[in-house]
N, C-alpha and C positions, 0 to 999 in steps of 0.2 A: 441519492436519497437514503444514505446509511445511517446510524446511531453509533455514533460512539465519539473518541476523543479526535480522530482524525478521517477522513473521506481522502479516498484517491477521488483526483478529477482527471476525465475521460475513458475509462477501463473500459465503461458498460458493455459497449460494444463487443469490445475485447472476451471479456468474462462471457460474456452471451455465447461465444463460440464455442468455448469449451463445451465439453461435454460433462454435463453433473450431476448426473443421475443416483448417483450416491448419498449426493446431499439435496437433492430434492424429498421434502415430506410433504405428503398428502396431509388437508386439514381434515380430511375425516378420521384418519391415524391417528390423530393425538388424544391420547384421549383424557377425560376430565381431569385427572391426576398430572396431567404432563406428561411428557419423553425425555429421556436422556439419551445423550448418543454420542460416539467417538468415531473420530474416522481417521485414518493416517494414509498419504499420499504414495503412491507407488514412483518406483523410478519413473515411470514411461509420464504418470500424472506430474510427479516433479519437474521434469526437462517440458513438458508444454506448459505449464506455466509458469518457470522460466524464460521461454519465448514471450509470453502475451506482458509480462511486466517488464521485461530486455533488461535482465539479469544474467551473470556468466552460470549461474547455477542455483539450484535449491538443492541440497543434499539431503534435507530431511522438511517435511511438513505435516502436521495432525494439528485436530482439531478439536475440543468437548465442547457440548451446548445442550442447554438445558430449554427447552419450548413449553412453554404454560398456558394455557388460556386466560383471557384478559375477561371476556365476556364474550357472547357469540360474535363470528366472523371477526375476533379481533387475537391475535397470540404473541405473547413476550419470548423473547429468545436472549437467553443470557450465555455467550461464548466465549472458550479460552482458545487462544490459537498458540503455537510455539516453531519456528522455524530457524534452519540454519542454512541462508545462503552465501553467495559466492561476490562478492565486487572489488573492482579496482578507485585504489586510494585515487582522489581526483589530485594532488601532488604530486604524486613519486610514480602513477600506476600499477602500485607492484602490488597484485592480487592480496583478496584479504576474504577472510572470514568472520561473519555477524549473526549474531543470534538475536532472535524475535521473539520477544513476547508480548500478548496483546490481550486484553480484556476489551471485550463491549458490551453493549445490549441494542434489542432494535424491534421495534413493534412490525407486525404485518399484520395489515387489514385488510377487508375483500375490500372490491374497485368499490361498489356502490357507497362505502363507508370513509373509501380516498376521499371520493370525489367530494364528498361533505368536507371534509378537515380541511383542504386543499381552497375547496369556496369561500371558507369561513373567512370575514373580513377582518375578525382578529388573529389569523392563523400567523403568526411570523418563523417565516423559512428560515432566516440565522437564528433565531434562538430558539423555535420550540423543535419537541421530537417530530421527525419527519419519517413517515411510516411509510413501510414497503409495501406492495400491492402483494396481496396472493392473487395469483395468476393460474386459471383455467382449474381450481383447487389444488391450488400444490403453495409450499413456502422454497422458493429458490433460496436457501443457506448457502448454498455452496459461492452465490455470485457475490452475498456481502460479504464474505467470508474471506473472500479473495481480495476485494475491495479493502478489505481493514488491513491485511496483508499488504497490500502497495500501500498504502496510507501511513502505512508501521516502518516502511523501511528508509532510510536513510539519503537521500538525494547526492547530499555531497560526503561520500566516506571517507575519512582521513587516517593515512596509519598514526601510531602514536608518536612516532620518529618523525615524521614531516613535521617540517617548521616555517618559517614565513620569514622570506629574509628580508632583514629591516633597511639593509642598505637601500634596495631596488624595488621594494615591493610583492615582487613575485616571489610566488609561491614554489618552495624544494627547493630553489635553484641551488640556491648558496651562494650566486654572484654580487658581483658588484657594480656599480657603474660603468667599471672600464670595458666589463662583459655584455654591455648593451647597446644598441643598434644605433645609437650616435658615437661611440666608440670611436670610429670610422674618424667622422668629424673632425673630434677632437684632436687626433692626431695630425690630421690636414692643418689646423689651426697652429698648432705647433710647428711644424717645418716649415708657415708660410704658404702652404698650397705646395710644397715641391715635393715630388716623389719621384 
């Protein structure tokens, strides 16, 4: 239910467990003028959410966001994220390092004011903005926030040096036909069957 350019799909659960108390605000905390805030990830914060995204590491994670009110029971959050984690090139395997940056925004609404937007029979899920619940008076930042984070990072990373070899198809190898698993085959074919 996030705003931005990209949604991880399935985290929620994930991100639910963490613990985010740091990026939880109260809507009565905000006040008329808006909030600003920065937060940056501790080692211990970086390696569990590395687990929940199954990444080989985050070495670094912060975050700025600016919270405004819309009108009552409704608030705009405009966030910058920046991250440097850890993956293996899906070619070669050979570890790599990628840096994140991300921009988004993302409304939250109290439920009784979801429930409207959500009923509404012009309301369209893929294209309009889909707004986050504030829950029990708080805005969870920290769960979209992570959500744009998986969303932001890279599914298949490639080092710059992997190449795609044209003989055979496959990916790094550098082989050729003769390196592939009719191989065998071929050379039966050649001697006749005798070995």
């Amino acid at each position: 239910m996030t705003v931005g350019k990209k949604k991880a799909q399935g985290f929620d659960a994930s991100f639910d467990a963490l613990a985010l108390p740091k990026l939880s605000v109260g809507a009565r905390d905000i006040p008329a003028e808006g909030l600003e805030r920065e937060y940056k990830a501790d080692r211990a914060e970086c390696a569990a959410l590395s687990q929940v995204i199954d990444l080989g590491a985050i070495s670094e994670f912060q975050a700025a966001y600016a919270i405004t009110p819309d009108s009552k029971n409704r608030f705009r959050i405009k966030a910058h994220l920046r991250a440097r984690i850890s993956q293996n090139c899906v070619v070669t395997l050979a570890p790599l390092e990628n840096a994140i940056e991300e921009d988004f925004t993302a409304l939250f609404v109290s439920e009784d004011i979801l429930e409207k937007i959500l009923g509404d029979e012009d309301f369209d899920a893929e294209g309009d903005e889909n707004p986050e619940p504030i829950v029990n008076g708080r805005l969870e930042v920290g769960r979209i926030i992570y959500e744009h984070l998986a969303g932001a990072i890279n599914p298949y990373p490639r080092a710059k040096d992997a190449e795609i070899s044209q003989e055979n198809g496959m990916e790094g190898t550098g082989g050729t036909d003769a390196d592939g698993p009719f191989s065998v085959l071929a050379e039966l074919r050649k001697d006749g069957g005798k070995s």
